[in-house]
N, C-alpha and C positions, 0 to 999 in steps of 0.2 A: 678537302676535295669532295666535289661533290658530281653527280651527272644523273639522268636519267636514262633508264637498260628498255625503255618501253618500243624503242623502236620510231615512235613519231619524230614530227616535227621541234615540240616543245623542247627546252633546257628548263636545267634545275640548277640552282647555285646554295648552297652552304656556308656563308662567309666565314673565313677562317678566324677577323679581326673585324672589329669597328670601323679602321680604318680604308677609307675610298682608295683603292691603286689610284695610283700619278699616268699609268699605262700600263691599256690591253690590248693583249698577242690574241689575236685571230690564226691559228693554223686551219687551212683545207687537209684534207686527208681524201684520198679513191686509193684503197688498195695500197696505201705506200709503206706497209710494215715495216719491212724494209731498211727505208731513211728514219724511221721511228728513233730507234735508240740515239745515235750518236744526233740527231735534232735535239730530243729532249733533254738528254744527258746536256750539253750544250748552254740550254735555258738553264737548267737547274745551277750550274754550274759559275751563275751571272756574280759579277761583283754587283751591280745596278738589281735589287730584290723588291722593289714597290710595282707589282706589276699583277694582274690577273691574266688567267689561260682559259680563250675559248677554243675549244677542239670541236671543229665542226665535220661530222664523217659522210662522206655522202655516199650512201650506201654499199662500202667496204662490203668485202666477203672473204678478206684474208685473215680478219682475226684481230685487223689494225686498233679497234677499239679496246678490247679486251686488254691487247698488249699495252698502247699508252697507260690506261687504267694500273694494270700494275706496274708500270714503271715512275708514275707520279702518285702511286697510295703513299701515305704516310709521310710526305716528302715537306709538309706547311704550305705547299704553294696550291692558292686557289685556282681552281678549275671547275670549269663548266663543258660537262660534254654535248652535243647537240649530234641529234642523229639523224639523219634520212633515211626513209627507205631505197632511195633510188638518187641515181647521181642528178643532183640539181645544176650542176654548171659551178665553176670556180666563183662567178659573178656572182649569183644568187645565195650560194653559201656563204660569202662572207660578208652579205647583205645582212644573212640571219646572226652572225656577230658582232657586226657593229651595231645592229637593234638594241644587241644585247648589254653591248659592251659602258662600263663605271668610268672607266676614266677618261682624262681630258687628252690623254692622245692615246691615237691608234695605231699598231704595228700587226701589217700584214706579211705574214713569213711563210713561205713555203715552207712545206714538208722535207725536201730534201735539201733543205741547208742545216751549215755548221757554226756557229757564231764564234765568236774569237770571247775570252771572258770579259772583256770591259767593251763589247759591241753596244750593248742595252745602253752605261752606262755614258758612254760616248754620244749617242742620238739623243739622250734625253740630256744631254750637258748640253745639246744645240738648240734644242726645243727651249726648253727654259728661260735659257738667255737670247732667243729670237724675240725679233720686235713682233707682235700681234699680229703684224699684215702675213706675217708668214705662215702657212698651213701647212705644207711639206717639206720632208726632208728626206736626201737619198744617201746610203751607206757606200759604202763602197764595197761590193759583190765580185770576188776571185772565183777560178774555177776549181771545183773538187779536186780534178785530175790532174790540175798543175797547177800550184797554189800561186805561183809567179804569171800566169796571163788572167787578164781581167774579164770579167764577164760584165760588167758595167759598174765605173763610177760617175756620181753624180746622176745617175737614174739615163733618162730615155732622149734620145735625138729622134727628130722628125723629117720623115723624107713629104714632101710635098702633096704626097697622096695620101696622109693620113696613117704610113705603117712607119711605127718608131724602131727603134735601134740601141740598144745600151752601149753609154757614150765609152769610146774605148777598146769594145768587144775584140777578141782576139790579140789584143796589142799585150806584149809584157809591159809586165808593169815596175816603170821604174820613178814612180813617184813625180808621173807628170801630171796627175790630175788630183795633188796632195796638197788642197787649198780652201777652206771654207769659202765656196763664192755661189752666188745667184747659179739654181739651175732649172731647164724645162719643169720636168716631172718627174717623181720617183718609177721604178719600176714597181709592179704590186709583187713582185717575187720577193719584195723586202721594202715595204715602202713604211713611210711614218708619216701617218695624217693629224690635225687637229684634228678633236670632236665635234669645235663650235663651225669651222669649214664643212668638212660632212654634214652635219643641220643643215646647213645654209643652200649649197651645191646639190647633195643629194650623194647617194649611195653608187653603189657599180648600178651600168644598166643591166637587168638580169638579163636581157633581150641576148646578149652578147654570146653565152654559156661559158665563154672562155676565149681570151687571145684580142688584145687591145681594148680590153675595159677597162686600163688603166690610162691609157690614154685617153680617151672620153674622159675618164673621171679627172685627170689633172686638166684638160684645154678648158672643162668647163669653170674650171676651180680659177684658173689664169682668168677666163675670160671675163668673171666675177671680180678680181682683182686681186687674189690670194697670191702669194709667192713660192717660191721655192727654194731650199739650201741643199747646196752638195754637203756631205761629213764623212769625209774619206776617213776617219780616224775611226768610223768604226767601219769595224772590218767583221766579212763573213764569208762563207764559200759551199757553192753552190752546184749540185748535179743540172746541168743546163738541160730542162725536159727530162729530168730524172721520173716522173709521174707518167705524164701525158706523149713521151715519145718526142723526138727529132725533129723527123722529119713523114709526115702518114697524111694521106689524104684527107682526115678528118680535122685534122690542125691545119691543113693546107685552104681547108674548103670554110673554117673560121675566120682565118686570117683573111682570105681574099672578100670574104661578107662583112664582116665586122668593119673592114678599114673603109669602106664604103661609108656606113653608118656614119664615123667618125668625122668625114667631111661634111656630108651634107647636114649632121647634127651642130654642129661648131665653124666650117671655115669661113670667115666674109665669102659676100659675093663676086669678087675678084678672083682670088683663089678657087673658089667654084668653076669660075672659068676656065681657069689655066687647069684643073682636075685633070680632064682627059688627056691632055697633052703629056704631063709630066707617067701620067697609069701608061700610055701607049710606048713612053719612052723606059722604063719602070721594065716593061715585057721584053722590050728587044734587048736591056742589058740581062736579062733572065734567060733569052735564048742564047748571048752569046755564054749564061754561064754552063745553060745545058752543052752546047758544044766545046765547050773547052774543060769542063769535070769541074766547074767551081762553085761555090753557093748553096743553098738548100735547095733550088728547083733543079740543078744537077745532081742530088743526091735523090730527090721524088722522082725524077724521071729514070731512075735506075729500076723506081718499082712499076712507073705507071708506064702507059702508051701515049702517044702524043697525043692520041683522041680523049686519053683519058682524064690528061692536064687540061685540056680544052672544056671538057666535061666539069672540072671541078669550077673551073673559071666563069663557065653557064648558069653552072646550076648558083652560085656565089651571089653572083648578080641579081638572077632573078629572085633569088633569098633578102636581098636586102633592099630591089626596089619593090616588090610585094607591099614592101609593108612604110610605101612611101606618104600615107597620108599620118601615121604614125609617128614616123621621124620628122614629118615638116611641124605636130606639133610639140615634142619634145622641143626641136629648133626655137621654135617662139620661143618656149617657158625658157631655154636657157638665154637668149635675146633679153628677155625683162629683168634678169639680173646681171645684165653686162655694166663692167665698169670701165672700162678702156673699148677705144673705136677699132673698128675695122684695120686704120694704117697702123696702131700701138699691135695688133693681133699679128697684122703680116710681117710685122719688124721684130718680131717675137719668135715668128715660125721660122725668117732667115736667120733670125741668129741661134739657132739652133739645130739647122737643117742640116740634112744629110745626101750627099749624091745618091746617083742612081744603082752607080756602081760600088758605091760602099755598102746598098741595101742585099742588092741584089747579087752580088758576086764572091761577098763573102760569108762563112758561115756563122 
């Protein structure tokens, strides 16, 4: 094990072996001491052992470094720690481990999940044996608090306006979604990328800081031509916003900018069109969930004032067309590597899609 205590940007790695990991774990960490133990314990714990640890901390001040450090000394398993001084964003940080990261696939994991022991060994038995067009793979993600409802299998559904959904969410689980088959995109709470896809696509956009930068980074991956697989067999379970909170105007006011980005970086021009219709329809199932106590924007509005929901929705916008000469040419560069048209994109995004009131009305 190895890390750098200097406080920079910079990691250090000590190889334990000669030999290259098969697959490297990216965890984020802000402050999650916490989920620390039973995460790592977890990992260590793996039937599946060909793997490297980047722990990337973005500027913690509970002691989260220190703690992992002694919970993985002396343990064989390689690690790199990577530190910030200041929180960089979920996006940006795990940019700086993929830079870093040996092996040919990549597993992004929260901090506050738990893996089941053969989870590693189960994703990389799909990776493997996947034909090459494939670059992602989604686990299948239960809830901490009740190991029997799902918090997403098969990774992320897409509501029309650009903000995804883990396919599932909320439903007990009783083994309806317990089938190797074609899916959108991983969630990054638990995603599995190729390394040669990442080259190719590119990394999260750090633009993002946090909240649908997994989304950009799979439509782009699709839109290239990369695939996807559900592997419900491995199994893990997950504090949903165990880090970053619920439901706070600061995740409310990413989500509403970030999923902006996400269309006008990625959707044909069709879908462009239909944008505002489906975002205005989007609002009015979110009012009816404020008046009726259902959804996450009934549970923000418990903290905020209607002016203050309107204020996040403002300020959102102009956050993300600010910076529209930006995103048109992001747009381009990701255009030059499209490998399916426009109609293959939109028969892509139906068959994945998600109502209004499935986004909006539940939590």
């Amino acid at each position: 094990m190895s890390g750098n205590g200097s406080g920079s940007d910079n990691g250090s790695r000590v190889s334990a072996s000669g030999v290259l990991p098969q697959l490297s774990i990216v965890i984020v960490n802000w402050n999650g001491k916490g989920f620390l133990e039973a995460n790592l314990k977890s990992l260590l714990s793996q039937t599946y052992k060909l793997f490297e640890l980047l722990f990337v901390d973005n500027g913690s001040s509970d002691g989260s470094v220190e703690f992992a450090r002694s919970l993985l000394s002396g343990t064989g398993t390689e690690v790199t720690f990577i530190r910030n001084r200041s929180n960089r964003g979920f996006a940006a940080a795990n940019n700086q481990g993929f830079a870093k990261a040996r092996g040919e696939f990549i597993l992004t994991l929260n901090n506050d999940t738990v893996l089941e022991k053969n989870c590693l060994e189960q994703l990389m038995d799909a990776a493997l044996t996947s034909e090459e067009g494939v670059g992602m793979w989604a686990p299948k993600i239960l809830s901490m608090s009740d190991s029997g409802v799902i918090d997403s299998v098969g990774g992320l559904l897409l509501y029309p306006n650009g903000i995804g959904r883990g396919q599932g969410r909320m439903e007990r689980d009783t083994s309806q979604f317990d089938s190797i088959k074609e899916a959108l995109m991983p969630s990054a709470c638990a995603g599995l990328y190729r390394k040669a896809m990442l080259d190719e696509v590119g990394y999260f956009d750090p633009d993002f800081f946090a909240y649908c930068e997994d989304t950009d980074l799979g439509l782009r991956a699709r839109i290239a031509g990369w695939s996807c697989l559900s592997v419900p067999g491995a199994v893990l379970f997950h504090h949903y916003s165990g880090t970053s909170g619920s439901h706070t105007p600061f995740k409310a006011y990413l989500v509403e900018r970030n999923h902006v980005w996400v269309v006008l970086k990625n959707f044909p021009p069709l879908s462009l069109l239909l944008f505002p219709f489906y975002e205005v329809w989007r609002y009015v199932a979110q009012v009816v969930g404020v008046l009726t106590g259902k959804g996450a924007g009934a549970r923000l509005a418990g903290e905020l004032s209607f002016a203050g929901l309107m204020g996040i929705v403002v300020r959102a916008y102009a956050g993300a067309l600010v910076t529209l000469p930006a995103t048109i040419s992001k747009r381009k560069d990701i255009k030059k590597r499209a490998r399916i048209t426009s109609g293959q994109f939109r028969a892509l995004l139906k068959r994945y899609s998600i109502s209004a009131a499935e986004l909006a009305l539940k939590d």
